[in-house]
C-alpha positions as a printed NumPy array, in Angstrom:
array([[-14.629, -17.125,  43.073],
       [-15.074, -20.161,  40.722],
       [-18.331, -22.506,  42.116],
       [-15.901, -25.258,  42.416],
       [-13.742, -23.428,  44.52 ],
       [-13.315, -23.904,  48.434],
       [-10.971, -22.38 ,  50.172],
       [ -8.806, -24.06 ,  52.751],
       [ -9.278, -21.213,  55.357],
       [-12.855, -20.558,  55.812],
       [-13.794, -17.858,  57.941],
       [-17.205, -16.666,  58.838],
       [-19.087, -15.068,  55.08 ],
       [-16.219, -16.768,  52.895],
       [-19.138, -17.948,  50.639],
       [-19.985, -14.401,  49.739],
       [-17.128, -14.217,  47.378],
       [-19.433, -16.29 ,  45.546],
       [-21.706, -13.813,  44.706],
       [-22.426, -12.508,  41.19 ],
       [-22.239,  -8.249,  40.419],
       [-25.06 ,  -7.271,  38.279],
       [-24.263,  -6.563,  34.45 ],
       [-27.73 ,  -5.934,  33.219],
       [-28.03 ,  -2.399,  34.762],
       [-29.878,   0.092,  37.38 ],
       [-33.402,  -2.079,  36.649],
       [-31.981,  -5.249,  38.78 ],
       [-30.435,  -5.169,  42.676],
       [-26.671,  -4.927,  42.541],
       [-25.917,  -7.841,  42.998],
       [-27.209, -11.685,  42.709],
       [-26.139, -13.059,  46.207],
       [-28.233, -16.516,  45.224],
       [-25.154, -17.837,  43.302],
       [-23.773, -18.845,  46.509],
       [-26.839, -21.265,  46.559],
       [-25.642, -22.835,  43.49 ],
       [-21.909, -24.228,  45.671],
       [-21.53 , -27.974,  44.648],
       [-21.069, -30.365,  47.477],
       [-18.259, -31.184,  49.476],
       [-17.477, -33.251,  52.626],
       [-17.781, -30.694,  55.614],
       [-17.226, -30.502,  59.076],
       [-18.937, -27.262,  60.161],
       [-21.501, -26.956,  63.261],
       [-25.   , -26.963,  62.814],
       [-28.083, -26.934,  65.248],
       [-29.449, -30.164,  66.656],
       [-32.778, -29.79 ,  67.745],
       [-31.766, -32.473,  70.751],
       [-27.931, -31.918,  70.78 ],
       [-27.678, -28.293,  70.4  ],
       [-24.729, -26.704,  68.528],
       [-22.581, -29.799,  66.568],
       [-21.636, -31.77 ,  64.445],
       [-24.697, -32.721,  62.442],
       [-24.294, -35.893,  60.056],
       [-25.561, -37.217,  57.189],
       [-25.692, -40.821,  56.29 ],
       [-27.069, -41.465,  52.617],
       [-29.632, -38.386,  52.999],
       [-32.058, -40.709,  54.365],
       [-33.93 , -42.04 ,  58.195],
       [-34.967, -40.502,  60.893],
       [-33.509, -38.366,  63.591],
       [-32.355, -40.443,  66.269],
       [-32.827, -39.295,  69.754],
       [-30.547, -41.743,  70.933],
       [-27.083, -40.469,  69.451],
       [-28.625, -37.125,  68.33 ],
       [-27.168, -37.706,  64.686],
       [-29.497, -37.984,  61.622],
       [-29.28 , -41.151,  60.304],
       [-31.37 , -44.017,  62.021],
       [-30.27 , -45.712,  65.295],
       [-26.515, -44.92 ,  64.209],
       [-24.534, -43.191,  66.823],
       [-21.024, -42.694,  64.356],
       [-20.492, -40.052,  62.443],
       [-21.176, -39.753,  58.531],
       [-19.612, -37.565,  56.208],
       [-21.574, -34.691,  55.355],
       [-22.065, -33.91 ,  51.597],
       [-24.61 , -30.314,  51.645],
       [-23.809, -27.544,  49.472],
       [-21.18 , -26.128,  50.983],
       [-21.725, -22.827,  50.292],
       [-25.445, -22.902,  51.375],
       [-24.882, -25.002,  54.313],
       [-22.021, -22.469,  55.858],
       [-24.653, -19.327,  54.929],
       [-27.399, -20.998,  57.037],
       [-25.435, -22.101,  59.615],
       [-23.7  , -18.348,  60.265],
       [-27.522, -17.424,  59.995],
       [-28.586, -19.31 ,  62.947],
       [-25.896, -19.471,  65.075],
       [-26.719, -15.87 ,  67.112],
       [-30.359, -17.926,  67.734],
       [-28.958, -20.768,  69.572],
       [-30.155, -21.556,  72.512],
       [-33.968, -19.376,  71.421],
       [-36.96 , -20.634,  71.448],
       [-38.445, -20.782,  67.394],
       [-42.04 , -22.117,  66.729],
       [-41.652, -21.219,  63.393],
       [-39.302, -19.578,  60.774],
       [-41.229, -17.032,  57.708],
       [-39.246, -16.378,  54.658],
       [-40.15 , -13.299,  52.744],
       [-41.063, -13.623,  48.871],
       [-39.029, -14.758,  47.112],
       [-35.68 , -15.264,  47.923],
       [-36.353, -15.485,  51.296],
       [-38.296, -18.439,  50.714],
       [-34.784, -20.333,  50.401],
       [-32.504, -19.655,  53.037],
       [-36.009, -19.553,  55.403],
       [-36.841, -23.057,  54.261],
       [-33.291, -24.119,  54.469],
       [-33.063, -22.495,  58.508],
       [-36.787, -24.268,  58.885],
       [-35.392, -27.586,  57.778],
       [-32.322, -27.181,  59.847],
       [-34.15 , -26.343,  62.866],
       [-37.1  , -28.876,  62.081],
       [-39.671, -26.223,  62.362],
       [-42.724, -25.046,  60.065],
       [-42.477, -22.731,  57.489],
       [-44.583, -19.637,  56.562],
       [-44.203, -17.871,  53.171],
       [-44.95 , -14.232,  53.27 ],
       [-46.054, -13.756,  49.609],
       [-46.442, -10.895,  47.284],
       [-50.228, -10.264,  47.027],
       [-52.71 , -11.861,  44.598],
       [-50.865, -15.175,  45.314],
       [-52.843, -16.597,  48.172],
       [-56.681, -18.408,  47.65 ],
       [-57.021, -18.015,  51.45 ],
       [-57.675, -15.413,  54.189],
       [-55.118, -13.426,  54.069],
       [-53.657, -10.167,  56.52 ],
       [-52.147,  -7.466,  53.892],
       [-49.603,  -4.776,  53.987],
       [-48.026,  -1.891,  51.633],
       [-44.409,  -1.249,  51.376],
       [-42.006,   0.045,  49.314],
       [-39.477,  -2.094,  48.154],
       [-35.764,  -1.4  ,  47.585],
       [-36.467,  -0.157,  44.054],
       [-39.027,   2.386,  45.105],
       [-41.838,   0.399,  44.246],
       [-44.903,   0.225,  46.195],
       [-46.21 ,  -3.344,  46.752],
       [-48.513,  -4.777,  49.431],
       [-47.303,  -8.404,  50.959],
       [-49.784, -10.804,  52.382],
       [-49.368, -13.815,  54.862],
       [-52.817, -16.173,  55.632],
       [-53.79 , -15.613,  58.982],
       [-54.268, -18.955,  60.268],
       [-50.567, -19.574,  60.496],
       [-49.502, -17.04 ,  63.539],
       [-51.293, -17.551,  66.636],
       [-50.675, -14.882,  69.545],
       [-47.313, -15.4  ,  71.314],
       [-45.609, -17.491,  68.549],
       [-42.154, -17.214,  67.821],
       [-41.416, -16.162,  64.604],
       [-37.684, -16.241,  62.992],
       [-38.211, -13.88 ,  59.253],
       [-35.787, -14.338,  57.064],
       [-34.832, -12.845,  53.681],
       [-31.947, -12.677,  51.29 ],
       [-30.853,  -9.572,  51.666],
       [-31.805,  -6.119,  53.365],
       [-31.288,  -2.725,  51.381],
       [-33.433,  -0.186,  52.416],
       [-35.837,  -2.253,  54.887],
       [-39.293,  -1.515,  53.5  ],
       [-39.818,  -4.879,  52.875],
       [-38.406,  -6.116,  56.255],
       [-40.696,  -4.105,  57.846],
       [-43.601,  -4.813,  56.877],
       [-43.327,  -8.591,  57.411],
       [-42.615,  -7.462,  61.342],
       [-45.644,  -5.657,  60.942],
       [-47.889,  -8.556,  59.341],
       [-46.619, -10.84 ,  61.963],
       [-46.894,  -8.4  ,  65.268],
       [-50.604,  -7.627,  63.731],
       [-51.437, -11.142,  64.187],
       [-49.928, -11.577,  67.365],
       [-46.456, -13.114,  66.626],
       [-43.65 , -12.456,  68.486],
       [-40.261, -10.895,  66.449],
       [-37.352, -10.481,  69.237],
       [-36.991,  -6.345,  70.274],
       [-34.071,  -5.16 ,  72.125],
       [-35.289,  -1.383,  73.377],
       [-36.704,  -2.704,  76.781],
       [-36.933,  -6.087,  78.694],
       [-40.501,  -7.117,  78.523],
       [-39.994,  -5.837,  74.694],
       [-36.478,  -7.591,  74.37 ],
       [-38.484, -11.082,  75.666],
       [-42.066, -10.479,  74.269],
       [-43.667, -10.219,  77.633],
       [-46.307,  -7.57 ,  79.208],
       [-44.224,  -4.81 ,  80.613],
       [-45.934,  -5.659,  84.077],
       [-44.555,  -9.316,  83.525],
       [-42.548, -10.557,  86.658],
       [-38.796, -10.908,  85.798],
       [-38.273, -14.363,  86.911],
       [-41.107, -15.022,  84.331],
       [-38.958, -13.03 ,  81.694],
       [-36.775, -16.471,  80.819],
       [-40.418, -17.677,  79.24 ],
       [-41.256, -14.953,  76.898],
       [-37.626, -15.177,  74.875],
       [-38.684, -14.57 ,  71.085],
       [-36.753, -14.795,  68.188],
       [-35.724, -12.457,  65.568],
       [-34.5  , -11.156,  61.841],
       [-31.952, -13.011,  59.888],
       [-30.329, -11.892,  56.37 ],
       [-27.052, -12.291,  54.284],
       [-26.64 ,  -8.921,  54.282],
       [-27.854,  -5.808,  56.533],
       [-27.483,  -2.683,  54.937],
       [-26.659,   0.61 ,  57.029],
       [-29.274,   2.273,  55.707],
       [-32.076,   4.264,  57.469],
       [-34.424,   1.185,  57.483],
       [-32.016,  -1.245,  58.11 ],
       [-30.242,   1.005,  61.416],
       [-34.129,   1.096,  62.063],
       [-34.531,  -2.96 ,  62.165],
       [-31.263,  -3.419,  64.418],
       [-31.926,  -1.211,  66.998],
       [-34.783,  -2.788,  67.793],
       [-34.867,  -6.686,  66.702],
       [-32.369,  -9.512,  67.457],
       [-30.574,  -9.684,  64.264],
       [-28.609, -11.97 ,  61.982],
       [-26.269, -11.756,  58.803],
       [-22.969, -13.04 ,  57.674],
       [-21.551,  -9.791,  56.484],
       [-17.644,  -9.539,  58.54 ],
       [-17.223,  -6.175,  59.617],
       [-14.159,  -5.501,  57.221],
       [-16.689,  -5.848,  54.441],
       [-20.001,  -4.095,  55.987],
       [-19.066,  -0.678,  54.074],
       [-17.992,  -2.097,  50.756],
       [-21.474,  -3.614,  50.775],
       [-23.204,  -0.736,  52.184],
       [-21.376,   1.614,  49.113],
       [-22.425,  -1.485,  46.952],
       [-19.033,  -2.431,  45.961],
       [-17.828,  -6.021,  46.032],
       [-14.417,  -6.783,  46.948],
       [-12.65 ,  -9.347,  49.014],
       [ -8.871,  -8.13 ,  49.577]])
C-alpha cells in the first residue's frame, strides 16, 4: 500500500498493508512492520481512550493545552470538537492495541527494546501513564534486575529493567512490536513478576486479577491487572504459551493470523 494511501473502508489492522517484506535476506525478521509508523497525517475520526471520558472521540486542537476535565477533550477549556491530524496509520495501530484494556486499571505501560519502545510510548501517552523501557543489557548506569533469553533469531541475550520503577502490585501493560517465537516476551513477564509487578493471567481467578488465591471474591474487582499487547502474535509455541495465560492484545484479523504465522504477507 502506498504511505499516502487511506482507504475509505477501514476495518480493524487495515494499516498492516503498510508493512514492508524483507529483501535483505534470512539475517533480518521477515518483515519491517514499523513502516506503518511512517503513515502521514490525515483528519480522523476513530475512538481513542480518555483517561476521564473513557472510550471516544479524542480531539486535537493545534497539538497544544491541557486536558480539560471539564469537556474531557484535549485542548484547554474548549468543549467542541477539533479535527484530529495523528498519523493515521499509528494512531489506528494504538488504538486497536488498547481497546481490549478499556475499562483496566494501568499504572504503567513497559515497552520492550527497541521497537517496543514506540508503540509502548505511544499507548503510555495515550493513556497518560509512565513509561518503563526494558533495555538490552549494558545500557543502563543504574541498578538494574537482569534476564537471559533467546530472541527470535536464536540468539541468546539478557534484558535488564532498573528496579526502582516496579513496586509490588503495580500494573504493568508490556508492549512490543511484534511476537515470533516469545523468548523475548517472556522474559520481560519474568523481569516484571520478579519485582513484584502485576501482568494480567487468565488460568485461575486470583491469577486472572493478581490477587492471593485466599483473596475474598468481592475483593477480586480490586486486584484487575493488565496485560500483553503486540501487532502481531505468532502461533508459535511461545506465543500459544503467552495467550493462554496473559490478557492479550494485537491487531492481526483472523483471516490473516495464518498468512502471518507461515510468514507470508497478503491482503486479498
Amino acid at each position: 500500500m502506498d504511505l499516502c494511501h487511506v482507504p475509505a473502508t477501514q476495518e480493524k489492522g487495515w494499516y498492516l498493508a503498510l508493512m514492508a517484506p524483507n529483501v535483505k535476506g534470512p539475517n533480518y525478521a521477515w518483515l519491517d512492520p514499523s513502516r506503518l509508523y511512517c503513515h502521514p497525517q490525515v483528519p480522523s475520526t476513530r475512538w481513542w481512550w480518555h483517561p476521564w471520558e473513557g472510550w471516544g472521540g479524542l480531539h486535537l486542537y493545534g497539538g497544544a493545552g491541557a486536558p480539560s476535565r471539564a469537556h474531557g477533550c484535549w485542548h484547554r477549556g474548549c468543549g467542541h470538537p477539533a479535527p484530529l491530524f495523528p498519523p493515521q496509520g499509528l494512531q489506528d495501530c494504538v488504538a486497536d492495541l488498547l481497546q481490549p484494556f478499556q475499562g483496566d486499571p494501568i499504572d504503567m505501560v513497559a515497552g520492550i527494546d527497541a521497537m517496543g519502545f514506540i508503540l509502548g510510548s505511544a499507548a503510555a501517552a495515550v493513556l497518560q501513564k509512565g513509561f518503563l523501557a526494558m533495555r538490552k543489557a549494558g545500557h543502563l548506569c543504574v541498578q538494574t534486575a537482569a534476564q537471559p533469553y533467546t530472541d527470535y533469531s536464536g540468539r541468546e541475550k539478557v534484558m535488564e529493567v532498573r528496579t526502582d520503577a516496579i513496586s509490588p502490585g503495580l500494573r504493568i501493560l508490556l508492549v512490543d512490536q511484534w511476537i515470533e517465537t516469545g523468548g523475548t516476551m517472556r522474559a520481560a513477564i519474568q523481569l516484571v513478576e520478579r519485582l513484584g509487578g502485576v501482568v494480567a493471567g487468565r488460568v485461575h481467578p486470583w491469577v486472572q486479577w493478581g490477587c492471593h488465591p485466599h483473596t475474598p471474591w468481592w475483593l477480586f474487582p480490586l486486584c484487575v491487572p493488565t496485560g500483553v499487547a503486540a501487532i502481531c502474535i505468532e502461533d508459535s509455541e511461545g506465543g500459544r504459551w503467552i495467550q493462554e495465560r496473559y490478557k492479550c492484545s494485537h491487531c492481526v484479523p483472523p483471516r490473516l493470523q495464518p498468512r502471518f504465522n507461515h510468514h507470508q504477507l497478503g491482503w486479498n
